[in-house]
C-alpha positions in Angstrom: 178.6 85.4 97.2 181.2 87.7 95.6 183.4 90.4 97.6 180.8 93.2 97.8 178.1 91.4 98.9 180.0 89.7 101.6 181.2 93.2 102.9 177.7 94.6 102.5 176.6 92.0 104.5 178.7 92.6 107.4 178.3 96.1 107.4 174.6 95.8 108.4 175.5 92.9 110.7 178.0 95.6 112.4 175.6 98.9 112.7 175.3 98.6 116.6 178.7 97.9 117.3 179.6 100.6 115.3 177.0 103.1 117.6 179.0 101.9 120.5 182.3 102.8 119.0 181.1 106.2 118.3 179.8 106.5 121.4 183.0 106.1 123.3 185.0 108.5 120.1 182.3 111.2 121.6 183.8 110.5 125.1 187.0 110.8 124.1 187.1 113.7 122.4 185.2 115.6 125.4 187.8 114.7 127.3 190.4 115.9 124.7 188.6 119.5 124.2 188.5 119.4 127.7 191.9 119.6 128.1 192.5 122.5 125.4 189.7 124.6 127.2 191.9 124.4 130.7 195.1 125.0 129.4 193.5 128.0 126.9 195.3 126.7 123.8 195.2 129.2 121.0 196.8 129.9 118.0 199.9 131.4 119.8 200.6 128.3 120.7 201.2 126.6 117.2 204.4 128.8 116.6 207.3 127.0 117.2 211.2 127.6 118.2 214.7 126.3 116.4 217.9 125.3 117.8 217.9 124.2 121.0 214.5 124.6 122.3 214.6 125.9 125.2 211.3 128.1 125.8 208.7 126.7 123.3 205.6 128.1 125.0 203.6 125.7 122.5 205.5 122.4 123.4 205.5 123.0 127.1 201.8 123.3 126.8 201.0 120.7 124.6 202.7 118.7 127.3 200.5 119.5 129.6 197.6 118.9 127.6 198.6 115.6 126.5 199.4 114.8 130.5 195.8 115.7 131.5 194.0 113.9 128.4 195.7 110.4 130.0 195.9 111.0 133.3 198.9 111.3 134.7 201.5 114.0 136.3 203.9 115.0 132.7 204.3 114.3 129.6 207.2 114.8 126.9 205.1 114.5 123.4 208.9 115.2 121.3 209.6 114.6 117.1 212.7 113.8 118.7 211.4 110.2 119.0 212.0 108.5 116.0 209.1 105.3 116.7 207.7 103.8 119.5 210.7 101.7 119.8 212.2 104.8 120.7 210.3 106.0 122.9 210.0 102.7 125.1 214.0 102.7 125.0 214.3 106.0 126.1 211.8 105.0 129.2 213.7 101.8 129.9 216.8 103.5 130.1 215.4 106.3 131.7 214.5 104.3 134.7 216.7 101.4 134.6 220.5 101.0 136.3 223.0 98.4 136.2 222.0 95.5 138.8 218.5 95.8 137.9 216.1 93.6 136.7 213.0 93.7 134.1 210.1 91.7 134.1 208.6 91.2 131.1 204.7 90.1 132.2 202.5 89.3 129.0 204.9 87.0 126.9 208.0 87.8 124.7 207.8 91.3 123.5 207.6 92.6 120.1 210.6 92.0 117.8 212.1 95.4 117.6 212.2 95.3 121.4 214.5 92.2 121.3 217.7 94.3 120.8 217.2 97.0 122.8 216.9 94.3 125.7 219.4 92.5 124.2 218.0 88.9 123.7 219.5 89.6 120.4 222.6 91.1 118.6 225.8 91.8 121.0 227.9 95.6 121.4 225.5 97.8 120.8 224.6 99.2 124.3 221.4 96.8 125.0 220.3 97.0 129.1 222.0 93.3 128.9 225.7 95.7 128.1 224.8 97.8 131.0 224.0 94.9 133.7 220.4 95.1 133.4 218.8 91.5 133.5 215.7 90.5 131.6 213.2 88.0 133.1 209.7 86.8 131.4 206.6 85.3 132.4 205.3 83.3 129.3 202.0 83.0 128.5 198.9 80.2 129.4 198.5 77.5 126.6 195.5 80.1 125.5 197.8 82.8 125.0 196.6 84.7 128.6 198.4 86.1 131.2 199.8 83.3 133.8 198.0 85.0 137.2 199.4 82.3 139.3 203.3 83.2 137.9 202.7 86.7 138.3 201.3 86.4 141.8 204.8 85.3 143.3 207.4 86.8 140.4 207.9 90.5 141.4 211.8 90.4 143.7 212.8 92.8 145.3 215.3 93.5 142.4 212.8 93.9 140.0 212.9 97.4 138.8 210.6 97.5 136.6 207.4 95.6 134.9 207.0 95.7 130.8 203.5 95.5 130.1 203.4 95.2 126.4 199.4 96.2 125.9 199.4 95.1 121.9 199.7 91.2 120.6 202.8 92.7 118.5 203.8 90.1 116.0 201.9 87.1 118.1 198.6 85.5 118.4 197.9 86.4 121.9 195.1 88.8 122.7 195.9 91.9 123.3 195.5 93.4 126.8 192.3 94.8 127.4 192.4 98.1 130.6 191.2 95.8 133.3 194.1 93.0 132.5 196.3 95.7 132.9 194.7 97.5 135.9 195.1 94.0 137.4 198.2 93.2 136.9 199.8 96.4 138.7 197.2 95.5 141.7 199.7 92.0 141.7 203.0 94.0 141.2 202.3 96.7 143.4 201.3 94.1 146.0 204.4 92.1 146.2 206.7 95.6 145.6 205.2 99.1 145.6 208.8 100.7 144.0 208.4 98.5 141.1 207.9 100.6 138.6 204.9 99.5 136.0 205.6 100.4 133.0 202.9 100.3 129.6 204.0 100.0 125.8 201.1 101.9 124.7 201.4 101.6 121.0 198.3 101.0 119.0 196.1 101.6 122.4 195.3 104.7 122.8 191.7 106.1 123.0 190.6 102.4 122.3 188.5 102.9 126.2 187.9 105.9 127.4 190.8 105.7 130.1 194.5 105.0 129.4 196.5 102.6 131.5 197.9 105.8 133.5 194.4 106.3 134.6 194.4 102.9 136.7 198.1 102.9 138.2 200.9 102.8 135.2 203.5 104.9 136.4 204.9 105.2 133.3 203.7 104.6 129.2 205.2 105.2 125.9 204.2 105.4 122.4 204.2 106.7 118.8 203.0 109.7 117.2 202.4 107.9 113.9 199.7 105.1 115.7 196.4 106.6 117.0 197.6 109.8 119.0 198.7 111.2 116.2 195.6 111.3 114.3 197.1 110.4 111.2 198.7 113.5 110.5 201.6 114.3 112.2 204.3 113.6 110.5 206.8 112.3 113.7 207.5 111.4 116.9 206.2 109.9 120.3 205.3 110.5 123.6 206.0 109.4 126.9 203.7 110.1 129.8 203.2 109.4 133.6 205.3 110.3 137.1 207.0 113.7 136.6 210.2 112.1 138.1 210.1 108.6 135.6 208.9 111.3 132.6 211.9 113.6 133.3 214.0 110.4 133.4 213.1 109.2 130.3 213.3 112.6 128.6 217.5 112.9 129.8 217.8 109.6 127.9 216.4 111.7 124.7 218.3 114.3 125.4 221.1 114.6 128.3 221.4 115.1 131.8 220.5 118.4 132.9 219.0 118.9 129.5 215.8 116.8 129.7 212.7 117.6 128.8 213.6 121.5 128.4 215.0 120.6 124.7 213.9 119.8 121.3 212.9 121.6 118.9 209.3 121.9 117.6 210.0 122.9 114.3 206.9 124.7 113.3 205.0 121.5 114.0 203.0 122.3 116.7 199.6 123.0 114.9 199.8 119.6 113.6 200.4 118.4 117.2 197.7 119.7 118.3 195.5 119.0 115.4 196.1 115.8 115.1 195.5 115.2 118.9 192.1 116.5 118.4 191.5 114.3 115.5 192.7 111.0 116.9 189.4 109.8 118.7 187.7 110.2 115.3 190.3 108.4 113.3 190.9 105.8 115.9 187.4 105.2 116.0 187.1 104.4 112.3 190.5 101.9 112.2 188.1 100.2 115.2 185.1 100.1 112.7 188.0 98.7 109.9 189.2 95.8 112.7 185.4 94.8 113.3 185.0 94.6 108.8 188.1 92.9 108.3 187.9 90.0 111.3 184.0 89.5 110.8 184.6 89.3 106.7 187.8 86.7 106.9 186.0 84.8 109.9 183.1 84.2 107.1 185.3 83.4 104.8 187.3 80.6 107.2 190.5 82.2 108.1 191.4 82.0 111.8 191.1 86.0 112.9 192.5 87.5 116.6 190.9 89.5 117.9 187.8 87.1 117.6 185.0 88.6 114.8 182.6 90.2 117.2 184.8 90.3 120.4 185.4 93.6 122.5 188.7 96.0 120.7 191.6 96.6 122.9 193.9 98.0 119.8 193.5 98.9 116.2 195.1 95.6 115.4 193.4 92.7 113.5 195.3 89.5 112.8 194.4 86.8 110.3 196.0 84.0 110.0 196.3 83.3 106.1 199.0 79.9 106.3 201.0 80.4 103.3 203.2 82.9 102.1 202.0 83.2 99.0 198.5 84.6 100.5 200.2 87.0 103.0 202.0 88.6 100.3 199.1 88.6 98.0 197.2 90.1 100.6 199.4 93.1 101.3 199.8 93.5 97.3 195.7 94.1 97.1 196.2 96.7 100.2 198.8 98.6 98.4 196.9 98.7 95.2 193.8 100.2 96.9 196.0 102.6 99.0 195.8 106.3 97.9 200.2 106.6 98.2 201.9 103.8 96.2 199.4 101.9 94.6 201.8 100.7 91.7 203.8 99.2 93.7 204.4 95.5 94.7 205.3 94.7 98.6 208.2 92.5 98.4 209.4 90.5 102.0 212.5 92.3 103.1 215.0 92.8 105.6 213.9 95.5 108.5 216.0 97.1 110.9 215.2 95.3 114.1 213.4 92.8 113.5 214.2 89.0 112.7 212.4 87.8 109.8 212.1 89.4 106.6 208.7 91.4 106.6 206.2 92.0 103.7 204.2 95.8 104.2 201.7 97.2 102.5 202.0 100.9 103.1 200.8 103.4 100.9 200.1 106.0 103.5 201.1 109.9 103.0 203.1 109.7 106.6 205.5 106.6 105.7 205.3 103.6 108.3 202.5 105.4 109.4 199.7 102.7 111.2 197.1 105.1 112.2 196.5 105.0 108.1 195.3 101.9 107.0 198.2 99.3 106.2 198.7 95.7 106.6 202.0 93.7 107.2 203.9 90.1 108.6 206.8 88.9 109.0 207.5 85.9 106.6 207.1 82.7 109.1 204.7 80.5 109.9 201.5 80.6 110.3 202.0 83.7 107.9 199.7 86.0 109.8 199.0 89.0 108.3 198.3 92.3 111.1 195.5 94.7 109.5 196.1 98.5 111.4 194.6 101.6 110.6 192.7 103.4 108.8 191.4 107.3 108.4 187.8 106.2 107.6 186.4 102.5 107.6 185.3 103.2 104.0 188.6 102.9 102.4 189.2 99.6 104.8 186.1 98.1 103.0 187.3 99.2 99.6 190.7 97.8 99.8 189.4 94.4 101.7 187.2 93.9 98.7 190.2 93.7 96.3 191.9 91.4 99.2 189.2 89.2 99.3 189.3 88.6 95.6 193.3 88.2 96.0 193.4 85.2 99.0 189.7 83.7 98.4 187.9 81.5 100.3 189.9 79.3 103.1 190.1 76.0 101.8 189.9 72.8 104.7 
């Protein structure tokens, strides 16, 4: 059976998961539209202010919107945030003080993560410079969160809870909304002032609530993954208590500054467009997870999340076990990617992270992952992490070339 007839094939195996996913895109996006019609947005609000600003009727609303659509008290959606790294450091140092200590609850977290904690690299003003100490909880043999651990790890000290929702660069599964709704039931058991805090990246409007809906007090992420709705060109967000939110925002910005700064830019249509667009576009990068894990499952590659198992992020790992195939894989991605396509992904050096990483990336917004891209960092097993993708068409067209480039896996 060649490429096309394997994809064809699970396309019609797929047609009633893919009713489900639309189903809860159409929730979603009522609840998005709900949220315009409260706050009245109109096209006053897409005009946008320089210098300092202070007064950006558009932002401040926008704000609110994005507040109501997950749940929670504020919001600070900024193009001030430069990734989702960012954004999580500016929350992290937002809430955290010296003598403090962070629990990290689902395993190691993602490599661009370590430095900002400081488990690596030394001077650079990690929470480990400012006396902040760093604790984790590793994972069950199966890659699950260790219930028993957590049950008794929360001290008095603990300041705060990292709850990492994505696998990142692992093999663990990703955190579906009741793992997460469970696990501040624990921590709020055994400290209510802990705060719990959600890396939200590559989650959002994956369920129809967010994790601020069931507890979080705080969550971060980045404009160029699903909120963004694959246009916006910058930026992150931060959402959850008014008094964590305003924290966070002074570590953007400055004390007594806060959230009342920044800019817009004349971006604020595309904010809000591409808010309204993201339940759409994240519903098709679901579609592309559910193609690309059922196809290489056929084909005999080790896939996470399992072919036909529920979606908690638009992240779909396979586990290729050579080098050679993970960069052939990316090189068919970028071929069949409408930005780029004559050019060869190469592993390289990345700013915060520890191996050398091959991407395939030929998106119009660049390291953009609401598009459809694929990348891994050059170690074993040599997984590559599928993300993405504007419409699940262009995910079957590109896995048909990287089909054809890795083959069938051989025992």
């Amino acid at each position: 059976m060649n490429s096309e007839d394997t994809l064809q094939q699970a396309e019609q195996a797929l047609l009633q998961i893919f009713s489900g996913i639309d189903a809860i895109v159409k929730q979603n996006l009522q609840r998005v539209l709900q949220a315009f019609r409260h706050h009245s947005v109109g096209a006053h609000h897409f005009a946008g202010v320089t210098g300092y600003g202070h007064d950006d009727l558009g932002r401040d609303t926008l704000d609110k919107v994005f507040a109501q659509i997950m749940g929670a008290e504020a919001a600070a959606v900024r193009v001030q945030f430069v990734s989702g790294t960012h954004a999580i450091a500016c929350a992290l140092f937002g809430v955290l003080r010296p003598g403090d200590e962070m629990l990290a609850v689902a395993g190691a977290p993602y490599d661009t993560l370590e430095e900002v904690i400081g488990l690596r690299g030394k001077g650079q003003g990690s929470l480990l410079d400012f006396d902040v100490s760093y604790r984790q909880l590793d994972l069950t043999p199966e890659g699950t969160i260790n219930w028993d651990s957590l049950s008794k790890a929360v001290l008095n000290k603990t300041r705060l809870v990292l709850i990492q929702r994505s696998c990142g660069y692992s093999w663990r599964p990703s955190l579906s909304i009741d793992d997460i709704e469970k696990i501040i039931h624990i921590v709020k058991q055994q400290n209510p002032n802990t705060v719990c805090f959600v890396d939200n990246c590559y989650g959002e409007f994956i369920d129809i609530r967010e994790p601020t809906h069931i507890g979080a007090d705080l969550m971060a992420g980045s404009l160029i993954k699903n909120p963004g709705g694959t246009i916006i060109p910058a930026g992150g967000y931060i959402v959850g208590n008014a008094d964590l939110v305003e924290a966070a925002c002074c570590r953007l910005t400055a004390p007594g500054i806060g959230s009342e700064g920044g800019a817009t830019l004349d971006l604020n249509r595309l904010f809000f467009q591409g808010l309204f667009l993201a339940p759409q576009m994240v519903g098709e990068a679901i579609k592309g997870t559910y193609l690309t894990g059922y196809v290489f499952d056929k084909l005999g590659y080790p896939v996470n999340p399992p072919a036909l198992a529920p979606r908690r992020d638009i992240i779909q790992a396979i586990k290729l076990g050579s080098p050679q195939k993970l960069i052939a894989f990316c090189k068919a991605i970028q071929q069949n990617s409408p930005i780029g396509s004559y050019l060869d992904p190469i592993p390289d050096e990345m700013p915060g992270y520890e191996s050398k990483v091959v991407m395939a990336g030929g998106t119009f917004i660049e390291g953009s992952t609401s598009e459809f891209s694929a990348d891994g960092p050059l170690r074993e097993p040599y997984v590559v992490y599928c993300q993405g993708g504007s419409h699940w068409t262009h995910v079957a067209i590109a896995l048909e070339a990287a089909i054809e480039a890795v083959g069938i896996q051989e025992f």
